[in-house]
C-alpha positions as a Markdown table, in Angstrom:
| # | Residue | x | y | z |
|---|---|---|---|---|
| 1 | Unk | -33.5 | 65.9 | -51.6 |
| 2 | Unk | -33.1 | 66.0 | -47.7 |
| 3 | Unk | -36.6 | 63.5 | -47.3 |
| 4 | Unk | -34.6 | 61.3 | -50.4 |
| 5 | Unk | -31.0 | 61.0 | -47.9 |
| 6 | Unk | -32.6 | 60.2 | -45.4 |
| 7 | Unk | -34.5 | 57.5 | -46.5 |
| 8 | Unk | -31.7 | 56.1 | -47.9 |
| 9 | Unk | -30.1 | 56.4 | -44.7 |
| 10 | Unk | -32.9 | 54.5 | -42.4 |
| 11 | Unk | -32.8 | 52.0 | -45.5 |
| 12 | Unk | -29.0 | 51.1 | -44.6 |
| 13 | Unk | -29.3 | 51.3 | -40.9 |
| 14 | Unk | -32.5 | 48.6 | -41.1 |
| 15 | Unk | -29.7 | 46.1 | -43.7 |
| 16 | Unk | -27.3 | 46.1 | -41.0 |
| 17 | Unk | -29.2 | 45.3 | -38.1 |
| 18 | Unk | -31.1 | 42.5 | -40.1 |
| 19 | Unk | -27.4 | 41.2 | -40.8 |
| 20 | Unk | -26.6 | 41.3 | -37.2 |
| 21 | Unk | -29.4 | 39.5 | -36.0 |
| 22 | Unk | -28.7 | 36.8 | -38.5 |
| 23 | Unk | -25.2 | 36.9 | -37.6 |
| 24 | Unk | -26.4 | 36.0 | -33.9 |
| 25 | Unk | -28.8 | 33.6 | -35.4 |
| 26 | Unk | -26.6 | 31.6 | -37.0 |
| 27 | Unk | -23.8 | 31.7 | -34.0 |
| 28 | Unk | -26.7 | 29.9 | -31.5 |
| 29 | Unk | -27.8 | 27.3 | -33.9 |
| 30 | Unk | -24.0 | 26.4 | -34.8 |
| 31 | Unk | -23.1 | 26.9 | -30.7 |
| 32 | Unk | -27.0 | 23.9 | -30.2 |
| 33 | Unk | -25.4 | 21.8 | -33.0 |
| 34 | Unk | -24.2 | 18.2 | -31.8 |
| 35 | Unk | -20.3 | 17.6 | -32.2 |
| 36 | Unk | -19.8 | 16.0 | -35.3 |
| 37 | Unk | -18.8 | 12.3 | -35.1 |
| 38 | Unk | -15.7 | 10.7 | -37.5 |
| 39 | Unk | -17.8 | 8.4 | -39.8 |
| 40 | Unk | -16.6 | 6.7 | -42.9 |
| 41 | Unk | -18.6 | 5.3 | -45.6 |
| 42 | Unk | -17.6 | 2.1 | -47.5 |
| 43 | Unk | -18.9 | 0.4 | -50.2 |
| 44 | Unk | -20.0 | -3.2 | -50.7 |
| 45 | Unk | -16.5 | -3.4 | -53.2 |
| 46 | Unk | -14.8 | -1.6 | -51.4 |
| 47 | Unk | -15.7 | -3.7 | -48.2 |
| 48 | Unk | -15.0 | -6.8 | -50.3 |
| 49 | Unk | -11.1 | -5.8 | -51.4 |
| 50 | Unk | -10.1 | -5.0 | -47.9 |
| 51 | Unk | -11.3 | -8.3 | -46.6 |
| 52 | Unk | -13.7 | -6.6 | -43.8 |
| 53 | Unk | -14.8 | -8.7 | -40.7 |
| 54 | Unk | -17.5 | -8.0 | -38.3 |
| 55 | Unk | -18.4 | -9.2 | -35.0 |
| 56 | Unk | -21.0 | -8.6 | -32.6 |
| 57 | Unk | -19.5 | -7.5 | -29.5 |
| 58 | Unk | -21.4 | -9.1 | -25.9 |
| 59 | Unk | -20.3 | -9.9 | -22.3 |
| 60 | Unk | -17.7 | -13.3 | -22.6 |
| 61 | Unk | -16.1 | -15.2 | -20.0 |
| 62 | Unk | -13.2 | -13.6 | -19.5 |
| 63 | Unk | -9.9 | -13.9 | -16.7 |
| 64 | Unk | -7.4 | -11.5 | -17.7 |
| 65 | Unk | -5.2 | -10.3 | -14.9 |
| 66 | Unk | -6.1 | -7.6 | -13.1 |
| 67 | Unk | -2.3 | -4.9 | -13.1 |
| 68 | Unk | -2.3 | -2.4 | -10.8 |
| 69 | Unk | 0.5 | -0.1 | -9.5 |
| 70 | Unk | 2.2 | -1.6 | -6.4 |
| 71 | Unk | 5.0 | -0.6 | -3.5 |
| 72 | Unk | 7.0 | -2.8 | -1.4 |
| 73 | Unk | 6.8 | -1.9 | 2.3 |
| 74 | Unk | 8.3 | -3.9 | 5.2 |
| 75 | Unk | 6.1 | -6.7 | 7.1 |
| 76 | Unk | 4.6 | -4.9 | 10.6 |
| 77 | Unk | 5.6 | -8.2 | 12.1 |
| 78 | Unk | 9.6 | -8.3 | 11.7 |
| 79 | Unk | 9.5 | -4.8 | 12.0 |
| 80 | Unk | 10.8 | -3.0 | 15.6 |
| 81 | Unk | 11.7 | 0.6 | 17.0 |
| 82 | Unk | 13.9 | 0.4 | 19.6 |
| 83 | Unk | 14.7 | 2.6 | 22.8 |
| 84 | Unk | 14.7 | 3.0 | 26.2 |
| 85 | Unk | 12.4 | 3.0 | 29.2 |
| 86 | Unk | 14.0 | 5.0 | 31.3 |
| 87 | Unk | 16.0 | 8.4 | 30.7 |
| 88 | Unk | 19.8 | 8.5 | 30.6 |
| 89 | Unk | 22.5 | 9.1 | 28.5 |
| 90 | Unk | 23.9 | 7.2 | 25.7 |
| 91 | Unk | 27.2 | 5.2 | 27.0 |
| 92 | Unk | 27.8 | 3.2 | 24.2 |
| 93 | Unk | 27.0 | 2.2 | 20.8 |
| 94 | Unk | 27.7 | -0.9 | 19.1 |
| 95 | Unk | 26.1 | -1.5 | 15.6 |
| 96 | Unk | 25.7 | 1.3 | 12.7 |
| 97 | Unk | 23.7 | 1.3 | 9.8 |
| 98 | Unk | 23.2 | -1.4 | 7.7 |
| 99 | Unk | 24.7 | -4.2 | 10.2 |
| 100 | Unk | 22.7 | -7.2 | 10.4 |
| 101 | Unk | 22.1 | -7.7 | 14.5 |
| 102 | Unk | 20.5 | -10.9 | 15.8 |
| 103 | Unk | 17.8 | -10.9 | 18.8 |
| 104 | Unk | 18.8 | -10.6 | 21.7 |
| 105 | Unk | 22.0 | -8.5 | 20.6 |
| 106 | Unk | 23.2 | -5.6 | 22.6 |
| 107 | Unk | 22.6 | -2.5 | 20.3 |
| 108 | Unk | 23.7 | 0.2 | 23.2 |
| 109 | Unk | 24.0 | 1.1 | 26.8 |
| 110 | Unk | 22.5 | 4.0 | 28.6 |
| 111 | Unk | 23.7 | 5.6 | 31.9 |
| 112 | Unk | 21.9 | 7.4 | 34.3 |
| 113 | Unk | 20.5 | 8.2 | 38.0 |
| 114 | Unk | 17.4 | 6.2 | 37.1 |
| 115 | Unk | 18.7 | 2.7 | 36.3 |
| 116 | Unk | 21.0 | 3.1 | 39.3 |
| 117 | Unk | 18.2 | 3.7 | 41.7 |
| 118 | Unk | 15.9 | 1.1 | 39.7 |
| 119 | Unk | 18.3 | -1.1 | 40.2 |
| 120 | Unk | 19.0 | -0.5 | 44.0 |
| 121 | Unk | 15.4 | -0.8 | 45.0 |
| 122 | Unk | 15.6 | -4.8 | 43.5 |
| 123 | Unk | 18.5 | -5.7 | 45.4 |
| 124 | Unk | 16.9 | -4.0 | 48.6 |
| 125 | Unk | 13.6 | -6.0 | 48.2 |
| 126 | Unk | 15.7 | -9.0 | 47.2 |
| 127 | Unk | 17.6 | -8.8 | 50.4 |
| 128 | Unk | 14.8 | -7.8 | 52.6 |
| 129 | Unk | 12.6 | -11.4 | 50.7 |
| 130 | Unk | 15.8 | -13.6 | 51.7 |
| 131 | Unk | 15.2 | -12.4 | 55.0 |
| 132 | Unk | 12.1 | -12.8 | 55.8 |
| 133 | Unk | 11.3 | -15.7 | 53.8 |
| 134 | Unk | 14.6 | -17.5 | 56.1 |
| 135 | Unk | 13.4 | -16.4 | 59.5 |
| 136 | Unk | 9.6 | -17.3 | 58.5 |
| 137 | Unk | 11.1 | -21.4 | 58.0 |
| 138 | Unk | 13.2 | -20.8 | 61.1 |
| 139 | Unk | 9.7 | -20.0 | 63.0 |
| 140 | Unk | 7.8 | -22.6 | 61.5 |
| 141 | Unk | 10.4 | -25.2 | 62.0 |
| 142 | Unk | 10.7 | -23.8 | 66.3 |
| 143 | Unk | 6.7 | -24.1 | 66.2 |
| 144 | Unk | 6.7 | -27.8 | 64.8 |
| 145 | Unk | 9.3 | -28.5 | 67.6 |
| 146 | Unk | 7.4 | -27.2 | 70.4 |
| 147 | Unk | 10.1 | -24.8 | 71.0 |
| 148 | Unk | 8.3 | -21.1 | 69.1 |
| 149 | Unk | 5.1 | -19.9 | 69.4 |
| 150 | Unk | 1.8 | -19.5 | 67.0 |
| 151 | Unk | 2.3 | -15.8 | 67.3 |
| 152 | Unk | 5.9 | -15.8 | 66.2 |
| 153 | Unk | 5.1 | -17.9 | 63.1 |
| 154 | Unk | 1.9 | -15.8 | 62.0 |
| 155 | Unk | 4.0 | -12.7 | 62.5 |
| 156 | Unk | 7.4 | -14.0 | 60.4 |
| 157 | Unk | 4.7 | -15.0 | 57.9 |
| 158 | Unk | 3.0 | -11.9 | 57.6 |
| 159 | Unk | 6.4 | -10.1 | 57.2 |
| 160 | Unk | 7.6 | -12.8 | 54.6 |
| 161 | Unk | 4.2 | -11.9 | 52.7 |
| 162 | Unk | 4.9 | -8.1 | 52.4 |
| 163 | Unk | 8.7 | -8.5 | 51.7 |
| 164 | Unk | 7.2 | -10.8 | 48.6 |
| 165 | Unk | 5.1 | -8.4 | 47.4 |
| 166 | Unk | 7.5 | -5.7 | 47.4 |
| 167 | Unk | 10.3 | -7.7 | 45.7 |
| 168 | Unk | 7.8 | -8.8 | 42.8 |
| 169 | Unk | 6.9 | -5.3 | 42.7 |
| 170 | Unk | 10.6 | -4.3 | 42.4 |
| 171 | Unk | 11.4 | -6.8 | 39.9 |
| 172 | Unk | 8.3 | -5.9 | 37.6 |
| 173 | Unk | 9.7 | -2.7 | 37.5 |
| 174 | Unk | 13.0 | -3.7 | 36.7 |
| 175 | Unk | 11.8 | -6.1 | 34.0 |
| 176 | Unk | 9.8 | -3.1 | 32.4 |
| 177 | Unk | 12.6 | -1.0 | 32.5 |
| 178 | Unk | 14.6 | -3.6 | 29.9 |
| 179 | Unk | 16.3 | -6.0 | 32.2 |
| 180 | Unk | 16.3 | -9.5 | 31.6 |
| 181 | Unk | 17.2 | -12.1 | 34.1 |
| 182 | Unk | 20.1 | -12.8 | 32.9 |
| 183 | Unk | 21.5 | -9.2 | 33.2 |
| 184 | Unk | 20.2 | -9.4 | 36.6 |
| 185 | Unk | 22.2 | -12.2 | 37.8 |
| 186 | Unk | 24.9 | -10.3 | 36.2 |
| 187 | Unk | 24.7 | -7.9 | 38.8 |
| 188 | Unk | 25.1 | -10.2 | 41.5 |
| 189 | Unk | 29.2 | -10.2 | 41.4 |
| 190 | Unk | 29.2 | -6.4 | 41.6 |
| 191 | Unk | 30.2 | -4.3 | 44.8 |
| 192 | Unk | 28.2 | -1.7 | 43.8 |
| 193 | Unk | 25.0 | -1.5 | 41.8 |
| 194 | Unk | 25.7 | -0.5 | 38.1 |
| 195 | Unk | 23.6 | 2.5 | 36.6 |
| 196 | Unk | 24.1 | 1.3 | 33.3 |
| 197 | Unk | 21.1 | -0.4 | 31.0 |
| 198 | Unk | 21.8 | -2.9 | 28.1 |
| 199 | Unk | 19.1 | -2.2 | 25.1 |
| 200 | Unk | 18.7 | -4.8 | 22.8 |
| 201 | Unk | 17.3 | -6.2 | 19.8 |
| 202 | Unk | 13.8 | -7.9 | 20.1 |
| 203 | Unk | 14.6 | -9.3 | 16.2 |
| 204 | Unk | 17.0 | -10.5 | 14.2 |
| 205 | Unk | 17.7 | -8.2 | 10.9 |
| 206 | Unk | 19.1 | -4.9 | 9.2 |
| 207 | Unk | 19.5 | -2.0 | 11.2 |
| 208 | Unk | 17.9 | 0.7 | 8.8 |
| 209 | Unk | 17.8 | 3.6 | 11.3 |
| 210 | Unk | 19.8 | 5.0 | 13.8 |
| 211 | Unk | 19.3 | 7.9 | 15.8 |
| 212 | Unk | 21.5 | 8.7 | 18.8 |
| 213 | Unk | 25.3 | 9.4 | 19.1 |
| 214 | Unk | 27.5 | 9.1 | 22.2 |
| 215 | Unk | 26.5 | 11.4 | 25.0 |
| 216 | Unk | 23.2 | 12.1 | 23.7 |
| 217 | Unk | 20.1 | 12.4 | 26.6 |
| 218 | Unk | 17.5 | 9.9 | 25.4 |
| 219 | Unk | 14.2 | 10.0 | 26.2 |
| 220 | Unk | 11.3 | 6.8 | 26.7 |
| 221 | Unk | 9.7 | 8.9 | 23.6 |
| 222 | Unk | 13.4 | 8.4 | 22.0 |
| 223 | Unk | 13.5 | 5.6 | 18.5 |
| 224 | Unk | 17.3 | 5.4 | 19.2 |
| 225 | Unk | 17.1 | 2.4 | 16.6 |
| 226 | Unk | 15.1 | 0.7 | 13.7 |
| 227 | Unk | 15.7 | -2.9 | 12.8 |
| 228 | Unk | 14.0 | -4.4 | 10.0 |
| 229 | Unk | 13.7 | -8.1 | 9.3 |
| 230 | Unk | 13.0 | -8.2 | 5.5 |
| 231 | Unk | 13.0 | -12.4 | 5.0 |
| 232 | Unk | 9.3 | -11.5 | 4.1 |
| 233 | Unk | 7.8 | -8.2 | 2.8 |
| 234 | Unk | 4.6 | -7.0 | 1.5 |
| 235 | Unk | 3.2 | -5.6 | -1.7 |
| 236 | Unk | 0.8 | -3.1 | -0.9 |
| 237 | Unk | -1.4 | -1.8 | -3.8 |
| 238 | Unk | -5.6 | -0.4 | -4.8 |
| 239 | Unk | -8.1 | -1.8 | -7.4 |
| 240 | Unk | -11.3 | -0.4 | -8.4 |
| 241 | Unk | -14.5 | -1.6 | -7.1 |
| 242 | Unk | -15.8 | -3.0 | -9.8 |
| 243 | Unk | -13.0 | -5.8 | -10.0 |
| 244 | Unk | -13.2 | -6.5 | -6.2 |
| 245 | Unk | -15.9 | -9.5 | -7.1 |
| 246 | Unk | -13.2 | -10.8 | -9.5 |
| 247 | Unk | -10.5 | -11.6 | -6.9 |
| 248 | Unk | -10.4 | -14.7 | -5.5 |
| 249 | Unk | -9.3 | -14.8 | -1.2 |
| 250 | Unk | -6.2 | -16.7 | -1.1 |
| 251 | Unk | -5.4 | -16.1 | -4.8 |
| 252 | Unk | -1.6 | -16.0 | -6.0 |
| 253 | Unk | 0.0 | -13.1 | -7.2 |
| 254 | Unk | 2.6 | -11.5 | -9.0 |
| 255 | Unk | 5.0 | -8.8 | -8.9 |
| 256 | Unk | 7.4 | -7.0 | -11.2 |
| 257 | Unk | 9.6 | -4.4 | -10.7 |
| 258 | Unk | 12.5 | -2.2 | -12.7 |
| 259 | Unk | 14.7 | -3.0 | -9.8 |
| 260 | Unk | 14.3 | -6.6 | -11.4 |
| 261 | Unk | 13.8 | -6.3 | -14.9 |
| 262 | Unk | 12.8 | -9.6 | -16.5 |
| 263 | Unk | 12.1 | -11.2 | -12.8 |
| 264 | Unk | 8.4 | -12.5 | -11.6 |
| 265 | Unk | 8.2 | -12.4 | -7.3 |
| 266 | Unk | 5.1 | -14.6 | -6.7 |
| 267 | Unk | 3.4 | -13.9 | -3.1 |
| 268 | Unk | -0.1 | -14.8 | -1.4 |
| 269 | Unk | -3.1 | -12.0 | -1.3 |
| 270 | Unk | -3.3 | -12.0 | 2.3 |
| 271 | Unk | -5.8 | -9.0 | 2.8 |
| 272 | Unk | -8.2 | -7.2 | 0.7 |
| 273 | Unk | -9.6 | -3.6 | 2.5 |
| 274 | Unk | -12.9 | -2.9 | 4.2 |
| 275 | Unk | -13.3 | 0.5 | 3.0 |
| 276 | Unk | -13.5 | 2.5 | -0.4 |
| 277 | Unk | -11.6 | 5.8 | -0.8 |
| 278 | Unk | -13.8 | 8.4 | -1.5 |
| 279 | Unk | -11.8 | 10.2 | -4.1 |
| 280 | Unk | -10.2 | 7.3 | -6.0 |
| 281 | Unk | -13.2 | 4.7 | -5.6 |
| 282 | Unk | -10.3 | 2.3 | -4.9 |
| 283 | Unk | -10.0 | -0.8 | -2.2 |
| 284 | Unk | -6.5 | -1.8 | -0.9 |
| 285 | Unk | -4.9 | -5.0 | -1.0 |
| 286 | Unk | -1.8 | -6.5 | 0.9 |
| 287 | Unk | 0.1 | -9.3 | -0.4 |
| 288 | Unk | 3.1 | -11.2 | 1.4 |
| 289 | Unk | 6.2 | -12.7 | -0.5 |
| 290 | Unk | 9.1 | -14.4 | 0.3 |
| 291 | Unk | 12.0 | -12.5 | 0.1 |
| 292 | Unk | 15.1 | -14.4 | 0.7 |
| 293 | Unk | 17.2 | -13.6 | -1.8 |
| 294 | Unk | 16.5 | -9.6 | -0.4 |
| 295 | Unk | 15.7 | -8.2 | -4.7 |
| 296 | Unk | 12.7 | -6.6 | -2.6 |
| 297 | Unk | 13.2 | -3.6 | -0.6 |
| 298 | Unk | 10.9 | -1.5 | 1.1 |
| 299 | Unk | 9.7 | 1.2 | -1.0 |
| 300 | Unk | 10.5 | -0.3 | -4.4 |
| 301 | Unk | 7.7 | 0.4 | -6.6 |
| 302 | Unk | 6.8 | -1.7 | -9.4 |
| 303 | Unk | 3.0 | -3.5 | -10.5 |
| 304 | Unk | 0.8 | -6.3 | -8.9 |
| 305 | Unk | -0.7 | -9.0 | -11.0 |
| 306 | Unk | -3.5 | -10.1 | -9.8 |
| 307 | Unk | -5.0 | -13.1 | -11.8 |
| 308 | Unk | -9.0 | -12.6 | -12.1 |
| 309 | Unk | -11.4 | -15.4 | -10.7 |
| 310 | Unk | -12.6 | -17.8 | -13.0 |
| 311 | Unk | -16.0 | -17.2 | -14.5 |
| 312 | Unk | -16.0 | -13.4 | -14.4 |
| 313 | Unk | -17.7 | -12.1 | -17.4 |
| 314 | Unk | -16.5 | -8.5 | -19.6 |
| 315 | Unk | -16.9 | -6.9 | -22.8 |
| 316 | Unk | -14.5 | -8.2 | -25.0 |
| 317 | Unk | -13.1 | -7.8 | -28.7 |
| 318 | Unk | -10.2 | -9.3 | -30.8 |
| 319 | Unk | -7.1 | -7.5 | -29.8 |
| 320 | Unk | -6.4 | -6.8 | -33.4 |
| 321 | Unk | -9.7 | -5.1 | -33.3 |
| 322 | Unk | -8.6 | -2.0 | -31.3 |
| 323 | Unk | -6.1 | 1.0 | -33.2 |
| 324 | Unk | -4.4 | 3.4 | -31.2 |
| 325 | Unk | -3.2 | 7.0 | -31.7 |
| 326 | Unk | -2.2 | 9.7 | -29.7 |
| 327 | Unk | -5.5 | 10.8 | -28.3 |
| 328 | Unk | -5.4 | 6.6 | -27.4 |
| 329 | Unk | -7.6 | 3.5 | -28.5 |
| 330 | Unk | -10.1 | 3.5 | -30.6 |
| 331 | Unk | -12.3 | 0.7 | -32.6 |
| 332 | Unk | -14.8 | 0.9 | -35.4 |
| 333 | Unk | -18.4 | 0.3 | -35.3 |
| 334 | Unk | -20.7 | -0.7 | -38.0 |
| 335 | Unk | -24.1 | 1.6 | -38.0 |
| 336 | Unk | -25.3 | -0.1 | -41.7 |
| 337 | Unk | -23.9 | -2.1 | -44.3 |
| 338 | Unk | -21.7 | 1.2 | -45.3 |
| 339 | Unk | -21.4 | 3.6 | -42.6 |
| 340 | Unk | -18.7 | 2.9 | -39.9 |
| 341 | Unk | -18.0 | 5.4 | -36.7 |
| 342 | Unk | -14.9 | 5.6 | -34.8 |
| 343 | Unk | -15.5 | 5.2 | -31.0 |
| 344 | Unk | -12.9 | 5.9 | -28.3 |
| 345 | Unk | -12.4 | 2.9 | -25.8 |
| 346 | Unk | -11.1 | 2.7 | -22.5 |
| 347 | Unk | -9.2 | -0.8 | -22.6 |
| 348 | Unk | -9.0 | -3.3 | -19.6 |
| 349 | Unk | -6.7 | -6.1 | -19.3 |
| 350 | Unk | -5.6 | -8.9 | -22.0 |
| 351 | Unk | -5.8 | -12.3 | -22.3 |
| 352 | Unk | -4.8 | -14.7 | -24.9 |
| 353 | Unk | -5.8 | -12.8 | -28.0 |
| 354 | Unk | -8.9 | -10.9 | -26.4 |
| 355 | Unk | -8.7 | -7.3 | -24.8 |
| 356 | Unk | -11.5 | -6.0 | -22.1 |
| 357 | Unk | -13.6 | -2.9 | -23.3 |
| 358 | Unk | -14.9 | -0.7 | -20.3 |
| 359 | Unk | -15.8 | 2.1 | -22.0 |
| 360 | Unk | -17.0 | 3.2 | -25.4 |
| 361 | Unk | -19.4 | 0.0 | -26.6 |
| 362 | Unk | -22.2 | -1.2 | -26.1 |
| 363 | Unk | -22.9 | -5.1 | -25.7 |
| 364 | Unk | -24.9 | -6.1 | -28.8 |
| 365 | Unk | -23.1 | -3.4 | -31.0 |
| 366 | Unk | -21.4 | -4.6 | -34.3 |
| 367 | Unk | -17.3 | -3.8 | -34.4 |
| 368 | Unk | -14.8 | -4.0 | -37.2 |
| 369 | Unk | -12.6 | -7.0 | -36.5 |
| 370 | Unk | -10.5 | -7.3 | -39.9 |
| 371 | Unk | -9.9 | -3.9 | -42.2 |
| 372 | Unk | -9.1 | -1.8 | -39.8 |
| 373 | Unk | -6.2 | -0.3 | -40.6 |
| 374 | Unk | -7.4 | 0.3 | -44.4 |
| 375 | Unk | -11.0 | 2.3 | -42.5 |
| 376 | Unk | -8.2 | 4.1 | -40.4 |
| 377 | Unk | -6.8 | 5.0 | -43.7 |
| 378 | Unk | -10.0 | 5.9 | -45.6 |
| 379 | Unk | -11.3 | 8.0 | -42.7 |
| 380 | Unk | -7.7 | 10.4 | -43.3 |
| 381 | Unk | -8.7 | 10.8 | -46.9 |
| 382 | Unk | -12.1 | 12.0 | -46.2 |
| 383 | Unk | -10.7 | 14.7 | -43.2 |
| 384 | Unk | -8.0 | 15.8 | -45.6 |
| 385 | Unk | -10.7 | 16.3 | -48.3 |
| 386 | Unk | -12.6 | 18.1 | -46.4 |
| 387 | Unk | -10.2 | 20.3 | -45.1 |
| 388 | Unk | -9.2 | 21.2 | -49.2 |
């Protein structure tokens, strides 16, 4: 009996590892199967009721705009930061946000030591030239008489020389400080040199920044202001590399914009990047647009339309071709006179009634143009079968 139970036993033991290893089995040849793809058969009658249309799919001429996602930003050019050059304290101020200022157009004054002495050393110089430059003619004029003597003329014109290069040297410095000519000549009526400084706009527009109160220390490294002229703005935005050969130099384009719903901006590409980012594989481009009616403000977002060069060549299919879902686009392709596979698409742009296929087909390959919707249909039936 014992040799009988224990037989029995090794018996059972040997059943369930042969079911494991099977078990196993079976999990690695299901885990090297290929994912099964969504085909649909259809017969010939079947084909017939639904009216079903082929086409062979290949590389057409094709211009579809090219719609990428775009930002306004203001134009570099009638852009300016504004400060001062030398250090000193904020007298007054007189423009806020928002005011439109013209060039030219006192924004604020600053006081301090600085300006005073910057100031001082021009009038010295200036003084010291009038001089020099009087009593160099008064020499020159003795000499031609017979009255003065070589010696006194080269000397007055040595001195006249120096005092020159000391008042241009005194003047540069004033200039660089902020001071125009006409704030110079200003200074001419005063009994005492001022130690104020006048900063002003270099461009007409909007004041969009402003940075200092009164009796605030402000430094050269200071942006007491930040004017913006926004009669012209750019559109800055990145396509792919593969559409850089399909944009014309020069070309017009277009931009819309939520700010502006139902409005078209058109604007001149006026620079197309050097370099590819090495993450997004995309290329910038710059486009400039008019902007006087002021719809476009900087940091408005919105999309470029860029209209593709002609004889650029794509992958195209009938628009009605292409279904959609949640998972996204898809089309059907004919393998046989019966079988037909769903294949996901990535879709470019549209023109007319044509869409742009980038991903998914293969020029030469046959596609469903008509019947779509009823193989959309057919293909539910068989999954929900299936699933019963």
């Amino acid at each position: 009996m014992k040799n009988i139970s224990a037989l029995a036993t090794a018996l059972i033991a040997s059943l369930v590892l042969l079911n494991a290893c099977g078990t196993k089995q079976e999990k690695k040849e299901d885990a090297k199967a290929p994912a099964k793809k969504e085909q649909v058969i259809l017969r010939k009658q079947a084909r017939a009721e639904i009216q079903l249309q082929t086409e062979v799919i290949s590389y057409k001429a094709f211009a579809a705009p090219i719609i990428i996602p775009a930002k306004v930003v203001a134009n570099q050019d009638n852009e300016a930061l504004i400060g001062t050059l030398v250090a000193g304290r904020v007298r007054k101020v007189f423009c806020k946000l928002g005011d439109f200022v013209k060039a030219g157009q006192v924004l604020m004054t600053v006081e301090g030591l600085d300006i005073g002495e910057i100031k001082s050393a021009y009038w010295k110089a200036k003084a010291v030239l009038d001089y020099t430059k009087s009593n160099y003619e008064r020499q020159s004029r003795l000499f031609d008489e017979k009255i003065g003597s070589k010696k006194m003329v080269l000397e007055s014109q040595a001195e006249y020389q120096k005092a020159l290069a000391e008042f241009k040297a005194a003047d540069k410095k004033l200039h660089a400080a902020g001071m125009d000519d006409e704030a110079v000549a200003e200074n001419t009526t005063e009994e005492h040199t001022s130690g104020t400084l006048s900063i002003k706009s270099p461009i007409s527009g909007i004041v969009v920044e402003r940075n200092i109160v009164l009796g605030q220390l402000v430094e050269p490294a200071t942006n007491a202001f930040r004017v913006i002229n926004t009669s012209t703005v750019w559109v800055d935005g990145s396509i792919y590399e593969k559409d850089l050969n399909k944009i014309p130099a020069g070309t017009t384009v277009r931009f819309t914009s939520a700010a502006s719903p139902g409005e078209e901006f058109t604007g001149q590409l006026i620079y197309i990047g050097q370099t590819v980012d090495e993450e997004t594989r995309t290329i910038k481009v710059r486009a400039s647009f008019n902007n006087s009616g002021n719809k476009l403000r900087p940091q408005i977002f919105g999309e470029m339309i860029i209209q593709s060069a002609a004889g650029s060549k794509a992958l195209v299919v009938p628009t009605d071709a292409i279904a959609r879902e949640a998972a996204g686009p898809f089309v059907f392709i004919q393998l046989n006179d019966s079988l037909f596979e769903k294949r996901d698409v990535v879709t470019g742009g549209t023109a007319g009634n044509v869409t742009e296929i980038r991903q998914g087909v293969k020029d030469g390959e046959r596609v469903v143009i008509n019947g779509v919707f009823s193989l959309k249909s057919e293909m539910k039936k068989e999954s929900f079968a299936e699933g019963e």
